[in-house]
PDB file of N, CA, C and O in Angstrom:
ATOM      1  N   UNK A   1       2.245   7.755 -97.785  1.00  0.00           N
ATOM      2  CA  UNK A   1       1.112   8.016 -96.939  1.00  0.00           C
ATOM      3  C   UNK A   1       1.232   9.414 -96.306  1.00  0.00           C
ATOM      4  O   UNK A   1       0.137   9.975 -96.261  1.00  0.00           O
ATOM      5  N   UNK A   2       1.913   9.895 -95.971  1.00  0.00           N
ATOM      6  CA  UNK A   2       2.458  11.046 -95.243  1.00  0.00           C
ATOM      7  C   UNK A   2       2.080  12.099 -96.207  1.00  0.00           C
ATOM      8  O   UNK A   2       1.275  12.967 -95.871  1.00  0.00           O
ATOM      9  N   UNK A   3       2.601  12.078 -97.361  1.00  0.00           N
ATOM     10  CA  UNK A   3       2.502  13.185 -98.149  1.00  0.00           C
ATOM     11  C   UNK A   3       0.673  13.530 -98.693  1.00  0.00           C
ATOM     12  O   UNK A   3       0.114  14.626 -98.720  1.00  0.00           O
ATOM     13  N   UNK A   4       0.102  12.169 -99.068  1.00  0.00           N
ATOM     14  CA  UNK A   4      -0.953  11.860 -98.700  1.00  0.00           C
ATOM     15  C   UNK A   4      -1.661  12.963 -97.744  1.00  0.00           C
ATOM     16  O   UNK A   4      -2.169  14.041 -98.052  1.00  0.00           O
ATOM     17  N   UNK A   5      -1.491  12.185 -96.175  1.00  0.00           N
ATOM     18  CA  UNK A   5      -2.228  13.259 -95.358  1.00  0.00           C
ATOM     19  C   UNK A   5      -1.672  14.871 -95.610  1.00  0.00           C
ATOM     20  O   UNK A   5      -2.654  15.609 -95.693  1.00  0.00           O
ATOM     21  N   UNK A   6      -0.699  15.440 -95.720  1.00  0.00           N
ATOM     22  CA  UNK A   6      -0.566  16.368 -95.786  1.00  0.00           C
ATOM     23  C   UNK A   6      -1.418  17.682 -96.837  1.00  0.00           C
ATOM     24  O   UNK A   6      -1.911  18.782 -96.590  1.00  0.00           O
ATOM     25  N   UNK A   7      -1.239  16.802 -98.130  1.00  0.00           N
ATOM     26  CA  UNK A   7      -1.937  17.207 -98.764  1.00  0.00           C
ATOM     27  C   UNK A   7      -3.440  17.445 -98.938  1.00  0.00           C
ATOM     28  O   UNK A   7      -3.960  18.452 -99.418  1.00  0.00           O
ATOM     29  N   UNK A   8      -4.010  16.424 -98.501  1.00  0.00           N
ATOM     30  CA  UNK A   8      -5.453  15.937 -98.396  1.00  0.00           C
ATOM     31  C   UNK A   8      -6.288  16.050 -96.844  1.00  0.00           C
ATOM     32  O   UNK A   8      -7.474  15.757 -96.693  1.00  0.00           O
ATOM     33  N   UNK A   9      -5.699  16.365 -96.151  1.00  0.00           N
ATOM     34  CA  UNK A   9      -6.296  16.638 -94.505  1.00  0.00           C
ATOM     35  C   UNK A   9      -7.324  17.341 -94.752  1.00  0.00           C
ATOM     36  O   UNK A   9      -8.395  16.923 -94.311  1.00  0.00           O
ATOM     37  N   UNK A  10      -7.308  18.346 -95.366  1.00  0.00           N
ATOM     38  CA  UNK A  10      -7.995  19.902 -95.530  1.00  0.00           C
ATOM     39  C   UNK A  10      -9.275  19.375 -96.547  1.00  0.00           C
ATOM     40  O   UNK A  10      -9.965  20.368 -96.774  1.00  0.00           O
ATOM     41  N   UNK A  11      -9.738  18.388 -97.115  1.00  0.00           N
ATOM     42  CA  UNK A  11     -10.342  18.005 -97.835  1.00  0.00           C
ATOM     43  C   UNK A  11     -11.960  17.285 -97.359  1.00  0.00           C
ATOM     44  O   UNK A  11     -11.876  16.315 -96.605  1.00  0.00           O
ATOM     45  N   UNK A  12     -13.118  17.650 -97.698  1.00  0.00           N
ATOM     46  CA  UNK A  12     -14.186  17.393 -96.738  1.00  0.00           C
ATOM     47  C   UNK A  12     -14.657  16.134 -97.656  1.00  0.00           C
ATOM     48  O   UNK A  12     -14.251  16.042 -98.815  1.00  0.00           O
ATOM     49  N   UNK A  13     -15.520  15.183 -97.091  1.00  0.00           N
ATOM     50  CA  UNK A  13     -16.023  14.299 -97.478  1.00  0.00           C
ATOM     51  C   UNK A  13     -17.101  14.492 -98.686  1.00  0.00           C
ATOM     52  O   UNK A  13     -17.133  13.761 -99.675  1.00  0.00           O
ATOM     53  N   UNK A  14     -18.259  15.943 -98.378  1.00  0.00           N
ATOM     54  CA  UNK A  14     -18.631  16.155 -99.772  1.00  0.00           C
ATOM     55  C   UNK A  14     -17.985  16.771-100.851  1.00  0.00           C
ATOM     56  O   UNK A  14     -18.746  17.299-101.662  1.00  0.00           O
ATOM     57  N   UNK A  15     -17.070  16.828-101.023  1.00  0.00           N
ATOM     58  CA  UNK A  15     -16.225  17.680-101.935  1.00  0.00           C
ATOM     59  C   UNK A  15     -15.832  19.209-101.653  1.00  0.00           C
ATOM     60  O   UNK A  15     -15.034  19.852-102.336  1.00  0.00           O
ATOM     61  N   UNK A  16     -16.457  19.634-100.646  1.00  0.00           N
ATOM     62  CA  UNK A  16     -16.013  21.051 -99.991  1.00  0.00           C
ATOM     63  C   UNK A  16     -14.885  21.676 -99.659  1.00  0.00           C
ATOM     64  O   UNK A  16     -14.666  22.878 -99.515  1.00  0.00           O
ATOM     65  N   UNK A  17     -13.764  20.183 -99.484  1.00  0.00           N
ATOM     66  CA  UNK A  17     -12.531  21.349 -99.093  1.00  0.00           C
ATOM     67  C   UNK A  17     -11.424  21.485 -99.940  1.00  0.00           C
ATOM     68  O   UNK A  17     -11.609  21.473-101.156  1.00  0.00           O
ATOM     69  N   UNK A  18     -10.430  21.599 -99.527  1.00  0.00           N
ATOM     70  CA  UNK A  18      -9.344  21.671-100.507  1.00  0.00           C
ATOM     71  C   UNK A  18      -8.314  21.329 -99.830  1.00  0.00           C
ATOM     72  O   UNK A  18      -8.230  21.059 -98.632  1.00  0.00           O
ATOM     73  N   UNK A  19      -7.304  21.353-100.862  1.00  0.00           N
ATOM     74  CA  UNK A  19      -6.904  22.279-102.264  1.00  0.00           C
ATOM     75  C   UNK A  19      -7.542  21.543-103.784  1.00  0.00           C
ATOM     76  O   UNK A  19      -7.346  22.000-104.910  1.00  0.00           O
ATOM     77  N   UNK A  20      -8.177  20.553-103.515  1.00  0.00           N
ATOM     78  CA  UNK A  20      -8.574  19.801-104.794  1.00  0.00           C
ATOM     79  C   UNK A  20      -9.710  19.577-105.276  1.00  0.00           C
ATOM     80  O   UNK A  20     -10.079  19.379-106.433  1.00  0.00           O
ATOM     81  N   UNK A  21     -10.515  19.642-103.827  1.00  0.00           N
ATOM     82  CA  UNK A  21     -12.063  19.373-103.705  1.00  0.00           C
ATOM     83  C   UNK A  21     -12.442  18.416-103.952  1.00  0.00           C
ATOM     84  O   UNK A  21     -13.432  18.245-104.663  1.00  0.00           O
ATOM     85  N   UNK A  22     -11.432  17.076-103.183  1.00  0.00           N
ATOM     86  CA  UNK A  22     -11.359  15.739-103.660  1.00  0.00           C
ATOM     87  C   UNK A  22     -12.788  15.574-103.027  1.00  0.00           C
ATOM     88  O   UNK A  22     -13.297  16.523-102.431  1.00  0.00           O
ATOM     89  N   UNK A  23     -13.574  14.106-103.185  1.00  0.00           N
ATOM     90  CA  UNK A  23     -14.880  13.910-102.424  1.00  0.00           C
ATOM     91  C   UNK A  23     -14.819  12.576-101.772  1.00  0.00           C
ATOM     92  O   UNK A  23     -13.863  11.853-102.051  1.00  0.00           O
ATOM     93  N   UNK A  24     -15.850  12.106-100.822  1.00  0.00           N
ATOM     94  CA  UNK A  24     -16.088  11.001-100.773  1.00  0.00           C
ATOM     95  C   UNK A  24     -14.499   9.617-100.585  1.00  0.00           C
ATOM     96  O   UNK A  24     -13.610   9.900 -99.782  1.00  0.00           O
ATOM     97  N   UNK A  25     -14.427   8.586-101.215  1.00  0.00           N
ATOM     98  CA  UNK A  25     -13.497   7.644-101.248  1.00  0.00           C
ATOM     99  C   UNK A  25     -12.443   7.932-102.206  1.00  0.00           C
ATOM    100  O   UNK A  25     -11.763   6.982-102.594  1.00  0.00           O
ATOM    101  N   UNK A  26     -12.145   9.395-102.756  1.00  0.00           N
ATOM    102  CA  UNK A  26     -11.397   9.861-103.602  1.00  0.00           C
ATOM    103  C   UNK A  26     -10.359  10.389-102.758  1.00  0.00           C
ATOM    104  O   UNK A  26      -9.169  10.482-103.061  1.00  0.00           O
ATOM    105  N   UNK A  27     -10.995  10.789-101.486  1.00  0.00           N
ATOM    106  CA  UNK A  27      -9.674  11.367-100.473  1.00  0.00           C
ATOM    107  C   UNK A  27      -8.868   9.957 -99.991  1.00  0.00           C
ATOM    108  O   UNK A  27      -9.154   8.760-100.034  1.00  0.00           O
ATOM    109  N   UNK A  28      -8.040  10.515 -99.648  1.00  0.00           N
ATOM    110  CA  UNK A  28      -6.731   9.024 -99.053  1.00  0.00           C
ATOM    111  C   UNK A  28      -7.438   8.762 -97.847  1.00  0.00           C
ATOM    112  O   UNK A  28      -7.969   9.727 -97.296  1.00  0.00           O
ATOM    113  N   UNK A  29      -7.564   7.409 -97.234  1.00  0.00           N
ATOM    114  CA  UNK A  29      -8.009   7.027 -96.051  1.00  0.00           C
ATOM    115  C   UNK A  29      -7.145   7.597 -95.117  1.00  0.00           C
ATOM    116  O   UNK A  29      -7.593   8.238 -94.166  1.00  0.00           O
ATOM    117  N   UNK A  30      -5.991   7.434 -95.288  1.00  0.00           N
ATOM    118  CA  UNK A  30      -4.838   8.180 -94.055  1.00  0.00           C
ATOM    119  C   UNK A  30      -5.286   9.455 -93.678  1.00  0.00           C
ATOM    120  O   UNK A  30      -5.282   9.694 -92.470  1.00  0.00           O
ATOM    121  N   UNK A  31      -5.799  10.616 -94.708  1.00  0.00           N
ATOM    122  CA  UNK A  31      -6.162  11.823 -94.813  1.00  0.00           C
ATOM    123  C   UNK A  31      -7.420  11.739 -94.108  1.00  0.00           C
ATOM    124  O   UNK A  31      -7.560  12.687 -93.335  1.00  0.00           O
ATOM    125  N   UNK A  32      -8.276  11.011 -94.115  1.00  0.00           N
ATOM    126  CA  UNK A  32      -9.740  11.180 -94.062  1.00  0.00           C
ATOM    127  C   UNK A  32      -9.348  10.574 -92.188  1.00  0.00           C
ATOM    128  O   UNK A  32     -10.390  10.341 -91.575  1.00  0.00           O
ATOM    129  N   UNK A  33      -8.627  10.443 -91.728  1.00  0.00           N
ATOM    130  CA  UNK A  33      -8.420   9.891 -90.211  1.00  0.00           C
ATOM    131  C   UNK A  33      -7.798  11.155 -89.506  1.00  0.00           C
ATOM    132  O   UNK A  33      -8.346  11.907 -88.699  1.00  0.00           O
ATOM    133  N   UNK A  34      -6.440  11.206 -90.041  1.00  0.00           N
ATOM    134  CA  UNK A  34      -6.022  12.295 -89.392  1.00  0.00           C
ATOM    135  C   UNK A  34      -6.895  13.848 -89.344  1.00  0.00           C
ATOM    136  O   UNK A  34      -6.729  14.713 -88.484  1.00  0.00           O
ATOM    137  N   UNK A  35      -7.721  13.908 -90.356  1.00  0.00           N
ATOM    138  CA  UNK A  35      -8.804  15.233 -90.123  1.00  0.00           C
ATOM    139  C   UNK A  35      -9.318  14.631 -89.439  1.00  0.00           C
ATOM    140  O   UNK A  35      -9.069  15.263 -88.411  1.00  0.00           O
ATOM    141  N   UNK A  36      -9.933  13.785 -89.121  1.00  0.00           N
ATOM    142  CA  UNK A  36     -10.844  13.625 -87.480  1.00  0.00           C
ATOM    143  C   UNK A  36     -10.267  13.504 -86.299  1.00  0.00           C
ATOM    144  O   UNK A  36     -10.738  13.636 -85.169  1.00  0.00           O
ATOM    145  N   UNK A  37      -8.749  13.128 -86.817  1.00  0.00           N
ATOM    146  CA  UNK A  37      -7.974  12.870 -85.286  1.00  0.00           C
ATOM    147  C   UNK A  37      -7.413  14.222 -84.761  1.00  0.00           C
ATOM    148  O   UNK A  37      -7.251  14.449 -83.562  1.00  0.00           O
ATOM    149  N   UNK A  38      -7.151  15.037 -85.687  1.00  0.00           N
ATOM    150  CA  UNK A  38      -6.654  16.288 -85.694  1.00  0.00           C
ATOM    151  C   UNK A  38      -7.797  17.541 -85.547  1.00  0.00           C
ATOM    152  O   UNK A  38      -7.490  18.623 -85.048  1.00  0.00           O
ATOM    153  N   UNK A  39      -8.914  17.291 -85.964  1.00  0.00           N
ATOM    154  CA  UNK A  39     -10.014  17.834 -84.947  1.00  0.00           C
ATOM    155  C   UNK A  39     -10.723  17.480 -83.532  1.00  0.00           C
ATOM    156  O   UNK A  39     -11.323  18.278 -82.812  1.00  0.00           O
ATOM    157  N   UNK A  40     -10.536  16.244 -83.327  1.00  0.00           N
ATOM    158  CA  UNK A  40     -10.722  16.068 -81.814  1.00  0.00           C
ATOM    159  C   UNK A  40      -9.899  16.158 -81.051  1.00  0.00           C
ATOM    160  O   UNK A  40     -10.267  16.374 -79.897  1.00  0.00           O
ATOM    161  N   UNK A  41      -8.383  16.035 -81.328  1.00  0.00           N
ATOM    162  CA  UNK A  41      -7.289  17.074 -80.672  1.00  0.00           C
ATOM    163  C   UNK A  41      -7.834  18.329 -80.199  1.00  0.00           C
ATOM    164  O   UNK A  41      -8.139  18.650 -79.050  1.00  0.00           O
ATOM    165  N   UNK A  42      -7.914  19.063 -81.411  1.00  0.00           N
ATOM    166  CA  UNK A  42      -8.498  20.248 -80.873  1.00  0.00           C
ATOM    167  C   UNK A  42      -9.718  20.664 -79.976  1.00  0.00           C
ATOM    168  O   UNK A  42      -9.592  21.422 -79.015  1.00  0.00           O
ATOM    169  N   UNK A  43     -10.959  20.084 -80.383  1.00  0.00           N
ATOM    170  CA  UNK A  43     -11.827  19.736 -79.315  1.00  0.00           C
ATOM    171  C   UNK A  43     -11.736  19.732 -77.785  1.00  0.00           C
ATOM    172  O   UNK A  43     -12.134  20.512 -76.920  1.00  0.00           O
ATOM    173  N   UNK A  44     -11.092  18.613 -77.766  1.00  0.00           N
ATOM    174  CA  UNK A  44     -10.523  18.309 -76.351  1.00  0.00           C
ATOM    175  C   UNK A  44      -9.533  18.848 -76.372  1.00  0.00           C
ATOM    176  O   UNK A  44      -8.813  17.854 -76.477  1.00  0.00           O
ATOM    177  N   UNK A  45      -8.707  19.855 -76.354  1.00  0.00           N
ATOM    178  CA  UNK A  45      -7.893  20.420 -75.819  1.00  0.00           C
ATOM    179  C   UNK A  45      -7.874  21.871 -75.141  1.00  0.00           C
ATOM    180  O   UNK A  45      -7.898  22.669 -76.079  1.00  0.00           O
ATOM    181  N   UNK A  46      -7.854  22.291 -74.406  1.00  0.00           N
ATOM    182  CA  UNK A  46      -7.900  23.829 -73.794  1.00  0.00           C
ATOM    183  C   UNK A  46      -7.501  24.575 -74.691  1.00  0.00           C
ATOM    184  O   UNK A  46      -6.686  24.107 -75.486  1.00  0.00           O
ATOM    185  N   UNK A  47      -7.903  25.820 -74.826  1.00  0.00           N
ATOM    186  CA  UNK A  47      -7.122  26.851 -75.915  1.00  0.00           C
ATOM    187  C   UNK A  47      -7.169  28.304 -75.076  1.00  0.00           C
ATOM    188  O   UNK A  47      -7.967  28.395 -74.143  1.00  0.00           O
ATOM    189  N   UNK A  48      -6.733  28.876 -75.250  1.00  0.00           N
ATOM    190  CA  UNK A  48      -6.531  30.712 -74.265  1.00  0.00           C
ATOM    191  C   UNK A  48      -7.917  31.167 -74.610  1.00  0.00           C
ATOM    192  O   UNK A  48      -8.268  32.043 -73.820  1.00  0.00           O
ATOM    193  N   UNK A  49      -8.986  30.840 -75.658  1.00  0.00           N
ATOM    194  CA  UNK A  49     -10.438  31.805 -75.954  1.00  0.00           C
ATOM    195  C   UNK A  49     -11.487  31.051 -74.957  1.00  0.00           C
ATOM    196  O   UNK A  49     -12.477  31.509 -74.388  1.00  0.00           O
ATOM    197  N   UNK A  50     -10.839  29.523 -74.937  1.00  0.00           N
ATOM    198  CA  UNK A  50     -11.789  28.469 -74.498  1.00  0.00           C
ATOM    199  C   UNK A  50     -12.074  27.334 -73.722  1.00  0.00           C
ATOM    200  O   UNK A  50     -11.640  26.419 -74.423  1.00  0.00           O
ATOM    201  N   UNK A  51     -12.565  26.806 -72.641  1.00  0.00           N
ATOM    202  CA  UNK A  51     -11.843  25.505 -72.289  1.00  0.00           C
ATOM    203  C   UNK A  51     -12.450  24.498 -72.971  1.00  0.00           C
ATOM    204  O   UNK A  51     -13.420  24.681 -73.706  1.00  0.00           O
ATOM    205  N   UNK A  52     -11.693  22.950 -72.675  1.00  0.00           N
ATOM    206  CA  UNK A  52     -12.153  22.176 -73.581  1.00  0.00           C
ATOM    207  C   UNK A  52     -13.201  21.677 -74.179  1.00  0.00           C
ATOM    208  O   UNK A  52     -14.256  22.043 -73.663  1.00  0.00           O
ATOM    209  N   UNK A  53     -13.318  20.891 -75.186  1.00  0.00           N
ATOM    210  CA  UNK A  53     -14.805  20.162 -74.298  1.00  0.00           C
ATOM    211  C   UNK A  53     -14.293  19.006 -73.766  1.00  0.00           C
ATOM    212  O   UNK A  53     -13.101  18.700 -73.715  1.00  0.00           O
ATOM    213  N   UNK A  54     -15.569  18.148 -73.231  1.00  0.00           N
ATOM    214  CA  UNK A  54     -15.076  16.507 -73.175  1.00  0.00           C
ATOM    215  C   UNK A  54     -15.821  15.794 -74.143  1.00  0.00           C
ATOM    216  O   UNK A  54     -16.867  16.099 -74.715  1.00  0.00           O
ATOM    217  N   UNK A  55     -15.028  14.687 -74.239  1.00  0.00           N
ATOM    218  CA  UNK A  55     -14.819  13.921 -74.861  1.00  0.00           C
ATOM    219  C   UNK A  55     -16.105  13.580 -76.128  1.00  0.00           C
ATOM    220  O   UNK A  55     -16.004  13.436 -77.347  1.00  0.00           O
ATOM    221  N   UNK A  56     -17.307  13.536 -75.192  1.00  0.00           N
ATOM    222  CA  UNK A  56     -18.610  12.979 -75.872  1.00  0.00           C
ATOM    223  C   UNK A  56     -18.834  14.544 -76.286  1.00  0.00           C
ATOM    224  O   UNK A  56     -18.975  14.616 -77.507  1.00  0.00           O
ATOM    225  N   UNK A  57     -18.892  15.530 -75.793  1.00  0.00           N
ATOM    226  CA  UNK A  57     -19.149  16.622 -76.288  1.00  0.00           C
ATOM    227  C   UNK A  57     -18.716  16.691 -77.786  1.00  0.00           C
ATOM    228  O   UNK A  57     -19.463  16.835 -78.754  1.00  0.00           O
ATOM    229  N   UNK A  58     -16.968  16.522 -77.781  1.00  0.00           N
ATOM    230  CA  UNK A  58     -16.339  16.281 -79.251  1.00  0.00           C
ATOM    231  C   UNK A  58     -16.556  15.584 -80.056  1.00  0.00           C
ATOM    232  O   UNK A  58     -16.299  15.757 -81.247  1.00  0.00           O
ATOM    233  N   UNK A  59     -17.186  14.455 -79.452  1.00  0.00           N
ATOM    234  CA  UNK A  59     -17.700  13.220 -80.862  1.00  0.00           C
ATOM    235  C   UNK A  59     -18.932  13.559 -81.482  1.00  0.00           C
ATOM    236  O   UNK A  59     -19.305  13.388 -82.642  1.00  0.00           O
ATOM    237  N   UNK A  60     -19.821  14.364 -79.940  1.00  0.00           N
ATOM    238  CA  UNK A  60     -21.182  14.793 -81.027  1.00  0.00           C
ATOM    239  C   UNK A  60     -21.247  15.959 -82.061  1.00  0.00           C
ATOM    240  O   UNK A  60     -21.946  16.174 -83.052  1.00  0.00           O
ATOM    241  N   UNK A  61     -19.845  16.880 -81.186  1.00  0.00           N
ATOM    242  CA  UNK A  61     -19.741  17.949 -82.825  1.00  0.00           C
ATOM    243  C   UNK A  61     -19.274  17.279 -83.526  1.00  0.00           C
ATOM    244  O   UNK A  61     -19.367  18.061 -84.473  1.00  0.00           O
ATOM    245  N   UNK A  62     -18.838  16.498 -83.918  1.00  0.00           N
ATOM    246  CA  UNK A  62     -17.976  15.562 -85.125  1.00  0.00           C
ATOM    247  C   UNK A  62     -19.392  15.057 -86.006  1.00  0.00           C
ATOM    248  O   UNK A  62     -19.785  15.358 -87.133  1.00  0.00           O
ATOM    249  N   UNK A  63     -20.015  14.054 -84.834  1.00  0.00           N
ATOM    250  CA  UNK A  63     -21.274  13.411 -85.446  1.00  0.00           C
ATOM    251  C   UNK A  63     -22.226  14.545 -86.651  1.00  0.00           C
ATOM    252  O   UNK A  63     -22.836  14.314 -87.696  1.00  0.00           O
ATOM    253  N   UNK A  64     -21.948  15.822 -85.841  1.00  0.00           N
ATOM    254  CA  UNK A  64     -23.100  16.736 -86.623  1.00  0.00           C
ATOM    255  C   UNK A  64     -22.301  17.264 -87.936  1.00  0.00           C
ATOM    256  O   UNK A  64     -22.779  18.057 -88.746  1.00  0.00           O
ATOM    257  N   UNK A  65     -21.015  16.694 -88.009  1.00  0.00           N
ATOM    258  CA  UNK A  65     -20.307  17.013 -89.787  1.00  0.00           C
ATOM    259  C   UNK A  65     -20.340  15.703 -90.130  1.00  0.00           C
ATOM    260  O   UNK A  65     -19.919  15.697 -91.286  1.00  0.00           O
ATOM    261  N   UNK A  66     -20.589  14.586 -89.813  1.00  0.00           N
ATOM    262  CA  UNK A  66     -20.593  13.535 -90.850  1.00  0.00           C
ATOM    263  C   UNK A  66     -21.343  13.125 -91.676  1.00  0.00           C
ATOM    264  O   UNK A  66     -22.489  12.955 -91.260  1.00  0.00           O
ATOM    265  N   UNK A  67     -21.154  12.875 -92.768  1.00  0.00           N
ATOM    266  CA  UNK A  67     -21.227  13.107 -94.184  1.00  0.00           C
ATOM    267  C   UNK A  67     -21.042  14.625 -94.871  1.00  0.00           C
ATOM    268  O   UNK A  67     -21.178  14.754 -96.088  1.00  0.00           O
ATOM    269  N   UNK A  68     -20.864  15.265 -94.388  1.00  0.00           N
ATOM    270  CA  UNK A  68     -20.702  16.791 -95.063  1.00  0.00           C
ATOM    271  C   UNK A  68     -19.053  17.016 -94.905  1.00  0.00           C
ATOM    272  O   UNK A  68     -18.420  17.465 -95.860  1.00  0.00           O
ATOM    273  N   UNK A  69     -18.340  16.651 -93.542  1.00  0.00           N
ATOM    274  CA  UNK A  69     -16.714  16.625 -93.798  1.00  0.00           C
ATOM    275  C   UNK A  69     -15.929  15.940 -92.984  1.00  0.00           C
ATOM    276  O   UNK A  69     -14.899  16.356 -92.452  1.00  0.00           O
ATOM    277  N   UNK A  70     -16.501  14.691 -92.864  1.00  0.00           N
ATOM    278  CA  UNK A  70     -15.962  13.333 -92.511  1.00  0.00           C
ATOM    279  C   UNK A  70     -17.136  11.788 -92.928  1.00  0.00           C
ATOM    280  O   UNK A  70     -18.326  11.475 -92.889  1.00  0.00           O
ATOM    281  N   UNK A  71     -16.108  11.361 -93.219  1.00  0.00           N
ATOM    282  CA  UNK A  71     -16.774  10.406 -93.303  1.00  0.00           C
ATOM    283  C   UNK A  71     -17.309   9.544 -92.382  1.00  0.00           C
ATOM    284  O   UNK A  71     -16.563   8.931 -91.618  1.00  0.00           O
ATOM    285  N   UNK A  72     -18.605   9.401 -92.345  1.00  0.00           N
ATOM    286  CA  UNK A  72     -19.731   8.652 -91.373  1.00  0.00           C
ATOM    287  C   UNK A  72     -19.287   7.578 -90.578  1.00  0.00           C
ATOM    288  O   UNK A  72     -19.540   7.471 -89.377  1.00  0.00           O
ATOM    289  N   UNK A  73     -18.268   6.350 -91.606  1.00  0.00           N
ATOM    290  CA  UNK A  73     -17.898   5.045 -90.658  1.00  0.00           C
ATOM    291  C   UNK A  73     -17.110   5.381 -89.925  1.00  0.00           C
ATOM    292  O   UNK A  73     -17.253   4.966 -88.774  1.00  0.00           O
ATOM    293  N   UNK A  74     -15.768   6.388 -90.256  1.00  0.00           N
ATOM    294  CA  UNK A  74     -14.922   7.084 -89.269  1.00  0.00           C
ATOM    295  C   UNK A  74     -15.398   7.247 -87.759  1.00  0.00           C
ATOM    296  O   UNK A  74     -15.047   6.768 -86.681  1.00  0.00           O
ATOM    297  N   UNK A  75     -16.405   8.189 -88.212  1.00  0.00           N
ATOM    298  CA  UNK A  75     -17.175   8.675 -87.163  1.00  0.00           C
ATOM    299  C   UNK A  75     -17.634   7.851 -85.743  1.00  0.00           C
ATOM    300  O   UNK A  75     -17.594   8.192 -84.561  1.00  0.00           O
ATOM    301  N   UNK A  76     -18.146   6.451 -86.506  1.00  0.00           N
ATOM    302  CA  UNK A  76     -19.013   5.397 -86.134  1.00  0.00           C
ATOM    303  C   UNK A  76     -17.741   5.007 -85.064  1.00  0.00           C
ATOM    304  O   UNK A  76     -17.856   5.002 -83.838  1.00  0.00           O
ATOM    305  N   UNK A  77     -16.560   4.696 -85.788  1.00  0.00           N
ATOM    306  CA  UNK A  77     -15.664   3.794 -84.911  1.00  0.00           C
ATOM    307  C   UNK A  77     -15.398   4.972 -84.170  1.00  0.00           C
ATOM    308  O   UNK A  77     -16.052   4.734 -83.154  1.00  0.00           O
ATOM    309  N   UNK A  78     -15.071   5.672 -84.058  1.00  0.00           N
ATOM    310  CA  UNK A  78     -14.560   6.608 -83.213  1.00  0.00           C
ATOM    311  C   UNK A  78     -15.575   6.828 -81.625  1.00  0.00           C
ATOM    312  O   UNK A  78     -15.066   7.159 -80.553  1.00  0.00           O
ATOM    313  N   UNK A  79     -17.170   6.531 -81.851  1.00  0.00           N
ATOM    314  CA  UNK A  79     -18.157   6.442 -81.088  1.00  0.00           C
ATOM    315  C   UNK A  79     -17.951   5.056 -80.613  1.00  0.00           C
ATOM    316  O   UNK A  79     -18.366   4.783 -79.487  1.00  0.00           O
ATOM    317  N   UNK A  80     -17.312   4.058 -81.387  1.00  0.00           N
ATOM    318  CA  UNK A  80     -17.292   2.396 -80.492  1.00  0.00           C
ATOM    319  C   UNK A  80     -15.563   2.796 -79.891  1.00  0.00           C
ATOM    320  O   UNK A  80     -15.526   2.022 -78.935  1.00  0.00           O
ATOM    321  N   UNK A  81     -14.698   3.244 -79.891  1.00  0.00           N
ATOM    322  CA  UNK A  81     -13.935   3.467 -79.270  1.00  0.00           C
ATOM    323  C   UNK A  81     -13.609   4.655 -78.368  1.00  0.00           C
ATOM    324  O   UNK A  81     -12.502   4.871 -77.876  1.00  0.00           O
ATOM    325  N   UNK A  82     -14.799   5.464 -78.197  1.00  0.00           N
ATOM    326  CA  UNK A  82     -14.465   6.877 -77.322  1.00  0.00           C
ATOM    327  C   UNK A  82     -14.035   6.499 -76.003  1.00  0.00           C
ATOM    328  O   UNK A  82     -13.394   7.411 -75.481  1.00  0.00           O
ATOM    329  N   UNK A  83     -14.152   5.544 -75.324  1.00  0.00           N
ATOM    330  CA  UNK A  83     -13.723   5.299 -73.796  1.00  0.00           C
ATOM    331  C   UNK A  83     -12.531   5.278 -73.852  1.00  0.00           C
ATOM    332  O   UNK A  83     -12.112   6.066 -73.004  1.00  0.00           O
ATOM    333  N   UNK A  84     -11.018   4.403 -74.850  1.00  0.00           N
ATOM    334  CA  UNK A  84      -9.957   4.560 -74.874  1.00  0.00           C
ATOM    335  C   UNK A  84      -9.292   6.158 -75.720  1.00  0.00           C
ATOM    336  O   UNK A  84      -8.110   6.435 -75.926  1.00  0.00           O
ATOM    337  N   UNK A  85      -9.960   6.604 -75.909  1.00  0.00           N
ATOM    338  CA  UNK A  85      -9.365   8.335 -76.111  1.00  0.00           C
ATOM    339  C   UNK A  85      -8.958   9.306 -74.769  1.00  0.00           C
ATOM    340  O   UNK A  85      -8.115  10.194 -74.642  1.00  0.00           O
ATOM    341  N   UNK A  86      -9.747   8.842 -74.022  1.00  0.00           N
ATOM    342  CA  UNK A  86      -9.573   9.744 -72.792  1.00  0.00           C
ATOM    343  C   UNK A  86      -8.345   9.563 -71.798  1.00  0.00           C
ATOM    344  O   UNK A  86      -8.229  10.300 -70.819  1.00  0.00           O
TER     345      UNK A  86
END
């Protein structure tokens, strides 16, 4: 699983990313989590250019890539669980 995400993080749901340009249910589920978990890290987190956002701020930029580079149900649960993220 590990090697999995490593490889496949970088990989968008329509076939856009890489290194393989895997698509859709072709990417590893492990992979297809940690790119959303590993972008709302970033989101919500302060950076030296920027401060964060919160929380709902981050789920609705998320919402506005799903289906293009996450997958939609991801998305969905992540919107029925945003209160325990914070």
């Amino acid at each position: 699983m590990s090697i999995d995400i490593a490889h496949y993080h970088h990989e968008n749901w329509d076939g856009s990313g890489y290194p393989s340009g895997r698509k859709e249910d072709k990417i590893p589920l492990s992979a297809q989590i940690v790119a959303v978990a590993g972008v709302f890290c970033v989101l919500t987190e302060s950076r030296v250019y920027r401060e964060s956002y919160q929380t709902e701020e981050a789920i609705s930029m998320l919402q506005k890539e799903a289906g293009k580079k996450y997958n939609q149900n991801i998305i969905n649960i992540i919107r029925k669980i945003h209160r325990q993220l914070q």
